[in-house]
N, C-alpha and C positions, 0 to 999 in steps of 0.2 A: 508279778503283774501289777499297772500301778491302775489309781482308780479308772481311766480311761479308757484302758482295755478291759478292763471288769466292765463298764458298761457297755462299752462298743461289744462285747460277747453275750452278754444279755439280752442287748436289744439286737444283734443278730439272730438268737435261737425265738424270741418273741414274734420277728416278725417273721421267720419263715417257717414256724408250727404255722401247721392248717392240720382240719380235721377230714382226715381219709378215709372214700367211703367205697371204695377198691381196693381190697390188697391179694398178694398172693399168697398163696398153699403154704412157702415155706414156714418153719417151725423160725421163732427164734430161739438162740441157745439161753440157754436156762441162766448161764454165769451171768448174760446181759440184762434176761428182767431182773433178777437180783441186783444190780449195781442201779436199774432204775427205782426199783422198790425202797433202796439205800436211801437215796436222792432224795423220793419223796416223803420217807419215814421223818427227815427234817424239817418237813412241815413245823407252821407255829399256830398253837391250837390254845385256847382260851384254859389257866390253869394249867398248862402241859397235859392236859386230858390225853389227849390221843385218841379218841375218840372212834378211829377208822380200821375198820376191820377187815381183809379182802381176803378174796377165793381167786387164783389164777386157775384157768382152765387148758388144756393142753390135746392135740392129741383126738383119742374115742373123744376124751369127757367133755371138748369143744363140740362136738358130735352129738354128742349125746342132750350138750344144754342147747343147743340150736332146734333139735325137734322138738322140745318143751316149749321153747320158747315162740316158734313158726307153729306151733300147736296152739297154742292160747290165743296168739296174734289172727289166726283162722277161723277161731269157730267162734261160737255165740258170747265166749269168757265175757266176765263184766273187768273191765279198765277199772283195777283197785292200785291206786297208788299210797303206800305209806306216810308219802304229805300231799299235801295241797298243790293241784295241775294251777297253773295260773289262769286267773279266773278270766280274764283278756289280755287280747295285747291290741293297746291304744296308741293311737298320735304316729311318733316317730319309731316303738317299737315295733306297730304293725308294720311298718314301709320296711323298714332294719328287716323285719321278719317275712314279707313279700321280695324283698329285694332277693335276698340269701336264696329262697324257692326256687323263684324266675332263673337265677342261674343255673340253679343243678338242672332244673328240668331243659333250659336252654342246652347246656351242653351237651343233655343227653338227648336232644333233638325230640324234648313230646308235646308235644304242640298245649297251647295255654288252655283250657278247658278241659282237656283229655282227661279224666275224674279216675279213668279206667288203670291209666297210666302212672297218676300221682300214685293211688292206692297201692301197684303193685311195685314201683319204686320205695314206698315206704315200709313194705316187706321186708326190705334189702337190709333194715337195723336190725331185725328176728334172724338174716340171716349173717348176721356180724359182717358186712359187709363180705364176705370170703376170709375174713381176718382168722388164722389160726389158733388166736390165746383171746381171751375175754377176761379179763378182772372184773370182779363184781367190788362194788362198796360198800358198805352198809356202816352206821353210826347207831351209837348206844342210845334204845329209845328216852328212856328218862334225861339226856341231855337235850331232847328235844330240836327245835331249830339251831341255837348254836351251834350243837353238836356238827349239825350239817352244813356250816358254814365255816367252823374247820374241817369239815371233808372237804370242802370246796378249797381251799387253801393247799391239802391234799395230792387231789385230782389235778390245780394248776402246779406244782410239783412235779407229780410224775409226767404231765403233758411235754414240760418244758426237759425233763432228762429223758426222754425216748425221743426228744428231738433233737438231743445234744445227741444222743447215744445210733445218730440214722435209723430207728426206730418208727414208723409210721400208726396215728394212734388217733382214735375219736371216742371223745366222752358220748356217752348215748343216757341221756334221761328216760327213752321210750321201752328199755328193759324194765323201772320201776313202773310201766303201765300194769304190769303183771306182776306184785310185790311176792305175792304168797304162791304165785306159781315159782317163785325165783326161790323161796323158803322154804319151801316143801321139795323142791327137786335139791336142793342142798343141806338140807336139814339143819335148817338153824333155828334158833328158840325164834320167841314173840319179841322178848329185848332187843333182837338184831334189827335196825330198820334199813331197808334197801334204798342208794340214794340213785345210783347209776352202776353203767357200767362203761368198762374201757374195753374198744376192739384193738388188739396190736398187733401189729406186724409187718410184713415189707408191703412199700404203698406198688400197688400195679399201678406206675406211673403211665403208661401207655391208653390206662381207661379214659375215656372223657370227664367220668365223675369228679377226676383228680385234676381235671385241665382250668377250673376257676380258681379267684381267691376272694373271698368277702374284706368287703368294705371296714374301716373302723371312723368312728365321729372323732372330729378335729376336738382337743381338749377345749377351747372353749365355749362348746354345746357341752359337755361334762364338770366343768370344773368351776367352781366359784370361790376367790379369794376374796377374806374378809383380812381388814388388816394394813398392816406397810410388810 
């Protein structure tokens, strides 16, 4: 394959990952997240750390973390996240971040104000959207933020091989709402820190959820070259 199809396959699997927030029942087969887990084990992490640690859920034990998780998301729990929730989102992030809303809720026909409606659509991340398998992530606390910035490295890994692999897959930051409800129902030390997690599995194309695609900014609102 010469460089041109390396890229042209790249930027195919780039721009048709989207994060799906429907999927169905079925299991995938175990040989497949393994050859994604491969994929993203390739990550490149500061020092070759490696930093990322993950729990594949299957099965009961998807079962089982879903009412953990639909349990904390319900009642009084206090939202403890491992790092820092972004303290806002200004300018162009909020629109970027209004924009992406307005769609889901458009597609899924709930009218703009409906409070009742958002709330109980954002249940639907506790309940992994229907998604079969969850990978949880977690990074070594004393690497601190870098650490979690090769998890992020990661997570776009494995995103980009479960979409090479017809794999249907959405990172969810809103499982680290509940870090230590995530640590205590898995039994990990104090060292592990929760960064996300991944819902995977076949997208229920047929849902509305599935029927947008968010927007990306033109490189240059992103990009500033110094230089010749």
């Amino acid at each position: 394959m010469d460089v041109a199809q390396q890229i042209e396959t790249l930027e195919y699997l780039a721009s048709r990952r989207r994060s799906c927030r429907a999927f169905r029942p079925t299991p995938v087969a175990r040989e497949t997240i393994l050859s994604i887990l491969g994929i993203a084990q390739k990550a490149a992490s500061w020092c070759n750390s490696q930093p990322w640690q993950t729990i594949v859920t299957s099965g009961h034990e998807t079962v089982r973390f879903r009412e953990a998780m639909r349990k904390a998301a319900t009642s009084d729990a206090l939202q403890k996240g491992d790092f820092a929730f972004p303290r806002e989102y200004r300018g162009v992030y909020a629109e970027r971040r209004r924009e992406s809303g307005f769609q889901l809720y458009n597609a899924l026909k709930i009218p703009r104000g409906d409070k009742l409606s958002y709330s109980r659509q954002a249940l639907e991340n506790f309940n992994f959207f229907g998604a079969p398998h969850v990978v949880v992530v977690t990074t070594d606390e004393a690497l601190g933020v870098y650490g979690a910035v090769d998890c992020g490295a990661y997570v776009a890994n494995f995103l980009l091989a479960a979409e090479a692999s017809e794999i249907a897959a959405v990172a969810q930051a809103s499982l680290a709402f509940y870090s230590d409800v995530v640590r205590e129902h898995f039994g990990l030390g104090s060292d592990r820190k929760v960064l996300c997690g991944i819902s995977l599995g076949i997208a229920d194309t047929d849902h509305p959820a599935n029927s947008f695609r968010t927007s990306r900014a033109e490189l240059a609102e992103v990009v500033s070259f110094v230089g010749d």
